[in-house]
C-alpha positions in Angstrom: 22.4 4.1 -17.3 18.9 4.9 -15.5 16.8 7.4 -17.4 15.5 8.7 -13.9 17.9 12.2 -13.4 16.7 12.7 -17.3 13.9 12.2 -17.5 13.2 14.5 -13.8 15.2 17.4 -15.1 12.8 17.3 -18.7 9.5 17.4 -16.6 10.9 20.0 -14.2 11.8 22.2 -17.5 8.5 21.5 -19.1 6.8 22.5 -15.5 8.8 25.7 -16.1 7.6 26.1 -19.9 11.5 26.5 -21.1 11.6 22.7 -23.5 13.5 23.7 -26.2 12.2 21.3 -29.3 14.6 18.7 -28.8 14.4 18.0 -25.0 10.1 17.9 -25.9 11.0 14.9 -28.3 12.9 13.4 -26.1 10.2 13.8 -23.1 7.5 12.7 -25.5 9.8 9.6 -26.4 10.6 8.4 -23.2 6.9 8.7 -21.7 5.7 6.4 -24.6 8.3 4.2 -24.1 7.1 1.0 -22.2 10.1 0.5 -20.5 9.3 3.6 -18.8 6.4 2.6 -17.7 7.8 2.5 -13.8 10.0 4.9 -13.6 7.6 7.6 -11.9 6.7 5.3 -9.3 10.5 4.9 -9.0 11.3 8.4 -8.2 8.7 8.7 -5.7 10.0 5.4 -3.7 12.9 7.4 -3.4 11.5 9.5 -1.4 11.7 9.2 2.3 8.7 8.0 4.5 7.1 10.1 6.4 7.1 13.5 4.0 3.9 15.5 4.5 6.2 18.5 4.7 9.2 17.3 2.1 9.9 20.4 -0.2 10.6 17.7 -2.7 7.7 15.4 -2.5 5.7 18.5 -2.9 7.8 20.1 -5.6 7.0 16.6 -7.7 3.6 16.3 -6.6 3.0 20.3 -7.7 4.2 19.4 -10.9 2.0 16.9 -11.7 -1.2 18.5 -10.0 0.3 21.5 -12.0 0.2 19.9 -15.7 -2.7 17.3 -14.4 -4.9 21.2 -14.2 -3.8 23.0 -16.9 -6.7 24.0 -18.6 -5.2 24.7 -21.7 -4.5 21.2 -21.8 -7.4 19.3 -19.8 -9.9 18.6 -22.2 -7.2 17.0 -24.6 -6.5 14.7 -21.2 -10.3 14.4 -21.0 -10.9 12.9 -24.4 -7.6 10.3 -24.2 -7.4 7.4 -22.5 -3.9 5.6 -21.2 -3.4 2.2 -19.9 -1.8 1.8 -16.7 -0.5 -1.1 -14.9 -1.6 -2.1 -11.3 1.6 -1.3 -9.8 0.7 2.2 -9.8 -2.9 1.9 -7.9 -1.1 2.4 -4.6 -0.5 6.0 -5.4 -3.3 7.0 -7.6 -2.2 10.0 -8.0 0.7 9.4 -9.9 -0.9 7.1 -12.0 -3.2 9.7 -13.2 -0.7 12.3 -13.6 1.1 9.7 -15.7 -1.4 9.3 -17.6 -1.9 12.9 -18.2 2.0 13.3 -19.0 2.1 10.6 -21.9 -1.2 12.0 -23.5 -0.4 15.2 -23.1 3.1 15.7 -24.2 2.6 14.8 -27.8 0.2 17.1 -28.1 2.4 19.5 -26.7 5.2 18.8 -28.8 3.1 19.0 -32.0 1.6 22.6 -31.1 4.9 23.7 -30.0 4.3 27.6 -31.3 2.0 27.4 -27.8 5.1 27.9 -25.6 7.8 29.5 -28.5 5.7 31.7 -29.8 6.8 34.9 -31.2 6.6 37.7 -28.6 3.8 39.3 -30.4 1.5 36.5 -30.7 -1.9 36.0 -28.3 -0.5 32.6 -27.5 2.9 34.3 -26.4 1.0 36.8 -24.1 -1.5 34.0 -22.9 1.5 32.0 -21.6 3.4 35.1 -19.7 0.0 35.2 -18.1 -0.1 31.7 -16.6 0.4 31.6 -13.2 2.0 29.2 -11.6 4.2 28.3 -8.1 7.6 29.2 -7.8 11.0 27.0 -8.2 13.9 26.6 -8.0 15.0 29.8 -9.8 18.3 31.6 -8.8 21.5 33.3 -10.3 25.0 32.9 -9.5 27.0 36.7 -9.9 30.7 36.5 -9.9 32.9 38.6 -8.7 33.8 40.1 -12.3 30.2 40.8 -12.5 29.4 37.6 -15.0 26.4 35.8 -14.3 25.0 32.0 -14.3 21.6 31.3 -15.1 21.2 28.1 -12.5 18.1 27.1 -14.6 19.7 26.6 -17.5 22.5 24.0 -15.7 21.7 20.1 -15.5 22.8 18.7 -12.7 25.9 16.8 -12.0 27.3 20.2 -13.7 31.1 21.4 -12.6 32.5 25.4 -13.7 35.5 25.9 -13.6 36.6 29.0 -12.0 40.0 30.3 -10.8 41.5 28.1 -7.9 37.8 26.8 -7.2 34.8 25.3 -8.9 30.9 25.4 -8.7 29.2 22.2 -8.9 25.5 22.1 -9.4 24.4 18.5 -7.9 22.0 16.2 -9.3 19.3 18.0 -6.8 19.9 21.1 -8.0 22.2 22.3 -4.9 25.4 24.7 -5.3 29.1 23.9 -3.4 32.5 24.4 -4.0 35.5 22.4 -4.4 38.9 24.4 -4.5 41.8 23.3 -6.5 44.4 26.5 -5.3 43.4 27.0 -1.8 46.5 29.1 -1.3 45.3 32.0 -4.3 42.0 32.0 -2.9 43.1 33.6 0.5 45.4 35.9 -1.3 42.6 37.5 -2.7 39.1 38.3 -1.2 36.6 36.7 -4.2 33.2 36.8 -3.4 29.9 35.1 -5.3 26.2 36.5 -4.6 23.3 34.4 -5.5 20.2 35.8 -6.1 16.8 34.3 -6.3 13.6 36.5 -8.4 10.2 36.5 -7.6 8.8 33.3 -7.8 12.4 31.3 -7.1 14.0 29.8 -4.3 17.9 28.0 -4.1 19.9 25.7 -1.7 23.6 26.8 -1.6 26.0 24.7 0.5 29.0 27.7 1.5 32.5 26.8 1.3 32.6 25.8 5.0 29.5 23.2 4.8 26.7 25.7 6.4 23.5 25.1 4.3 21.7 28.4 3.2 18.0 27.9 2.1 17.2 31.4 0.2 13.4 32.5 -0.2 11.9 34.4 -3.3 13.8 38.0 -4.0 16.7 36.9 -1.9 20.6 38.0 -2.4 22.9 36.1 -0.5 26.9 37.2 -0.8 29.9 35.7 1.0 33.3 34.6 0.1 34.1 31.7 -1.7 36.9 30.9 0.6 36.6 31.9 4.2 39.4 32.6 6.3 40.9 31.4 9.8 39.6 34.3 11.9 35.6 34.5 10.7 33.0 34.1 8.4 31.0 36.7 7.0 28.4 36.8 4.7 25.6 39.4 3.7 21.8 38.7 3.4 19.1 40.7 1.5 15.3 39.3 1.5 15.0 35.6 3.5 17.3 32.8 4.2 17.2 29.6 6.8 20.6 28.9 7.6 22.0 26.0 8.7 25.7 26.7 10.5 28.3 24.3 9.8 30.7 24.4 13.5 33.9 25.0 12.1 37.3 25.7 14.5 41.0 27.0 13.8 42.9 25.0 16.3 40.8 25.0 19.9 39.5 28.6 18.7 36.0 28.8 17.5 35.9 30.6 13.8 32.1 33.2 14.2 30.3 33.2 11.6 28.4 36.3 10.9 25.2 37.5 9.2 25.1 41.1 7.7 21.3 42.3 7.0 20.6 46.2 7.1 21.8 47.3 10.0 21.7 44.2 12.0 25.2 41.6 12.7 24.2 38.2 13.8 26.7 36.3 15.3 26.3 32.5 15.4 27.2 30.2 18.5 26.4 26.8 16.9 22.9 27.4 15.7 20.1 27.1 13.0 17.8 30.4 12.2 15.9 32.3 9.7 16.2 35.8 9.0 13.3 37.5 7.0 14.1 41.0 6.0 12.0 42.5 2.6 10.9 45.6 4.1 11.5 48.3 7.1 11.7 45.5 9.7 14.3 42.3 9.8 13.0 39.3 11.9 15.3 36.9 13.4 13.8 33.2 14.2 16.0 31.2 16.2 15.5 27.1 16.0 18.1 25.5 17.8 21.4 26.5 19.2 22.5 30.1 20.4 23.0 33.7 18.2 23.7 37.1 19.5 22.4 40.4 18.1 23.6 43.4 17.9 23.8 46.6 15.3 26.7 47.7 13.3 26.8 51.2 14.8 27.2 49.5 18.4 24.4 49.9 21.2 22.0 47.3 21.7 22.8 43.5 21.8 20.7 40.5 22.7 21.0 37.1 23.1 18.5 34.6 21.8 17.5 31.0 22.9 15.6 28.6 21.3 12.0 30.0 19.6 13.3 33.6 20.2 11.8 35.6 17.7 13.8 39.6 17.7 12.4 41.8 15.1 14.3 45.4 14.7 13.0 48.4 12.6 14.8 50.8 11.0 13.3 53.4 12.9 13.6 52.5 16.3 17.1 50.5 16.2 16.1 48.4 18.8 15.0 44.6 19.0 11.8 43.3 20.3 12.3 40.1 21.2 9.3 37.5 22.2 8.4 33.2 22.5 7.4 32.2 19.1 6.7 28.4 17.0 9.1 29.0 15.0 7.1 26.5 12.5 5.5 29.8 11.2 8.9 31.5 10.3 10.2 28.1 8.5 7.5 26.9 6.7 8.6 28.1 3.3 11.8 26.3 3.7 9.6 23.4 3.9 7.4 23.8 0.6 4.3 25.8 2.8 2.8 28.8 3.7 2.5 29.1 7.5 0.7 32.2 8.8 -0.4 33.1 12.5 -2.6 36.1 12.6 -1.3 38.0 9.8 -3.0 40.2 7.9 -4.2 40.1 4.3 -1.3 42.3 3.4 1.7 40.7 5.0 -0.3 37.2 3.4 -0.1 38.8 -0.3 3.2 39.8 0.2 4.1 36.5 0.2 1.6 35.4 -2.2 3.3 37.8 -4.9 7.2 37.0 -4.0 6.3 33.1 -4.5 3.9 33.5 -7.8 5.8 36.0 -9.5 2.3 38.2 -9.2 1.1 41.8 -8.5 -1.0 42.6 -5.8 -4.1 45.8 -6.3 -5.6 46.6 -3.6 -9.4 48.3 -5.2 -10.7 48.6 -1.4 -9.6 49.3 2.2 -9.2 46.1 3.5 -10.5 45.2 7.2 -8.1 43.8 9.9 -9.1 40.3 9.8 -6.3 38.1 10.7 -5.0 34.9 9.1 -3.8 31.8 10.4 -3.6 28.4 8.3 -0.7 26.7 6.2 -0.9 25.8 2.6 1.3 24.3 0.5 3.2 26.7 -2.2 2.9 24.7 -4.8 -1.3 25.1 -4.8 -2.7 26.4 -8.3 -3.1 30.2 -7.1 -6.8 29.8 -7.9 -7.5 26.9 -4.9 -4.9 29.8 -2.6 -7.0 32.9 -2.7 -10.3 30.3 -2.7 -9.2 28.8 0.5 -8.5 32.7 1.9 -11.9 33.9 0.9 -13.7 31.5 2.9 -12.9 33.5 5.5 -15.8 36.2 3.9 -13.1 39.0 4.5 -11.9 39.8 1.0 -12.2 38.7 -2.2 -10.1 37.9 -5.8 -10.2 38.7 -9.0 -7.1 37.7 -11.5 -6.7 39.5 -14.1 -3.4 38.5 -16.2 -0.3 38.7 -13.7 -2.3 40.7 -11.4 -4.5 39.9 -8.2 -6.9 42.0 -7.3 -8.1 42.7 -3.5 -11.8 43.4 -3.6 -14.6 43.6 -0.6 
């Protein structure tokens, strides 16, 4: 049996800083082992060509420029030296974050207190303190108010519920298979998942529509969806993905609740971003129409329609947009076209897990650029003060906005 979903899952957890003992011996193990020797380059040929914006090329390539910088680390890399063998000289970089992984990870596993650490301890503190990107982070709630930690499931994982089952693929991404149809529609059971700061989940729903769900996101909908509609309720930012789906020659709606605002979807693929007063619809491909629950106002969007609505006004401004910008994070980046400093640390916190001070009035200076998310938070904010508007200071979990 390959070694490759193993040995992925272990690096991901240590990227994460959760290695239990064990699963460290077992990473240090099968790094040393020779026969491992290809296996990297194996996962990245698995990757598809042409990936300058694949959220899994960069989610592996994070990692290892991740571990590759850690300074707690680095100078042990610095002082060690690995043999590698000329396979891997077509992707250098993977050779040297192989290299850094099987020096580093005994080292690791023999200073273990590092990361398990009592909560007391410098060391413990020191680590809390380490920034570092987001992941794939998220909780599943049931309807009897239990919860799944989705971190803490390997993949290729099936629980068992009442007349249905969530199944955690060997990607990490959440579906449903039903045993007892027939009790499900009985009864109106419903599953919310919800991503933290600094997380981000795919979840296929019960009728095949793909939901992407940003940082300090809630998604809720039924496991089981009826023959007349589909409806399911959105706090924070999700790209969806609607599976078409008919009862007989009648189209089933599918419909998204945020706030105030009902979308309903006419074969389509959108993003919906709504953390604070306003919700902003972004429509990719296809057809939606907008309207509120208390009636009034509807619109109908095309292709790069972006409608914004505030809570104050209750009405939708709709304008021509790349919708690029609104989708990038779906995509492993962030995309910004003349935002300003706050709306880009908004963003900057959700994904980093950080908090934001602001110690001066900050000017109106406008951002556009696109990064990738998984960028040490250092190389971020350095890349944003070349712009000589603001600058940084980190100071634990906090970033400070200065002049």
């Amino acid at each position: 049996m390959s070694n490759e979903p193993q040995l992925k899952e272990l690096i991901i957890r240590y990227q994460q800083g959760k290695c239990s003992e064990e699963e460290m011996q077992r990473l240090r193990t099968m790094l040393a082992d020779s026969k491992n020797t290809e296996l990297l380059e194996e996962l990245y040929d698995t990757l598809p060509e042409g990936f300058p914006d694949d959220k899994l090329f960069q989610r592996k390539a994070g990692i290892y420029q991740q571990i590759l910088n850690d300074k707690r680390v680095r100078r042990k890399v610095a002082d060690e030296s690995v043999s590698i063998r000329k396979l891997w000289w077509k992707k250098p970089w993977i050779a040297v974050a192989a290299a850094a992984l099987i020096v580093m990870v005994p080292f690791l596993y023999n200073n273990l207190s590092f990361f398990h650490a009592p909560e007391d301890t410098p060391s413990s503190n020191l680590a809390q303190n380490v920034i570092v990107p987001g992941g794939d982070r998220a909780r599943i709630i049931l309807d009897n108010g239990s919860e799944i930690n989705l971190e803490e499931i390997l993949g290729d994982t099936v629980i068992v519920q009442n007349g249905f089952s969530i199944v955690k693929d060997e990607n990490g991404t959440i579906y449903y298979r039903y045993d007892d149809a027939t009790t499900l529609t009985q009864t109106a059971v419903h599953n919310t998942v919800v991503t933290p700061k600094g997380g981000q989940y795919q979840v296929v729903l019960p009728d095949g529509t793909r939901v992407w769900l940003n940082a300090e996101s809630k998604l809720r909908y039924p496991v089981y969806f009826g023959q007349d509609k589909r409806v399911v309720e959105l706090e924070g930012e999700g790209y969806f993905e609607v599976a078409k789906q008919t009862s007989g020659a009648k189209r089933i709606p599918f419909i998204v609740e945020t706030g105030a605002q009902e979308l309903e979807v006419l074969g389509t693929t959108f993003n919906i971003e709504a953390y604070g007063k306003n919700i902003k619809t972004t429509l990719v491909e296809g057809k939606v129409r907008l309207g509120l629950e208390a009636g009034g106002q509807e619109v109908l969007l095309q292709p790069n329609d972006q409608a914004t609505i505030s809570n104050r006004t209750q009405r939708f401004d709709v304008k021509k947009v790349d919708p690029i910008y609104a989708t990038a994070w779906k995509n492993g980046n962030f995309a910004f076209r003349k935002a300003t400093i706050k709306e880009v640390m908004e963003s900057v916190a959700r994904w980093y897990n950080v908090e934001v001070v602001y110690n001066a009035a900050v000017d109106n200076s406008l951002f556009t650029g696109t990064i990738s998310r998984f960028e040490q938070i250092d190389n971020l904010l350095e890349l944003i003060e070349l712009t000589g508007s603001v600058h940084f200071k980190i100071e634990g979990r906090r970033v400070i906005v200065e002049e």
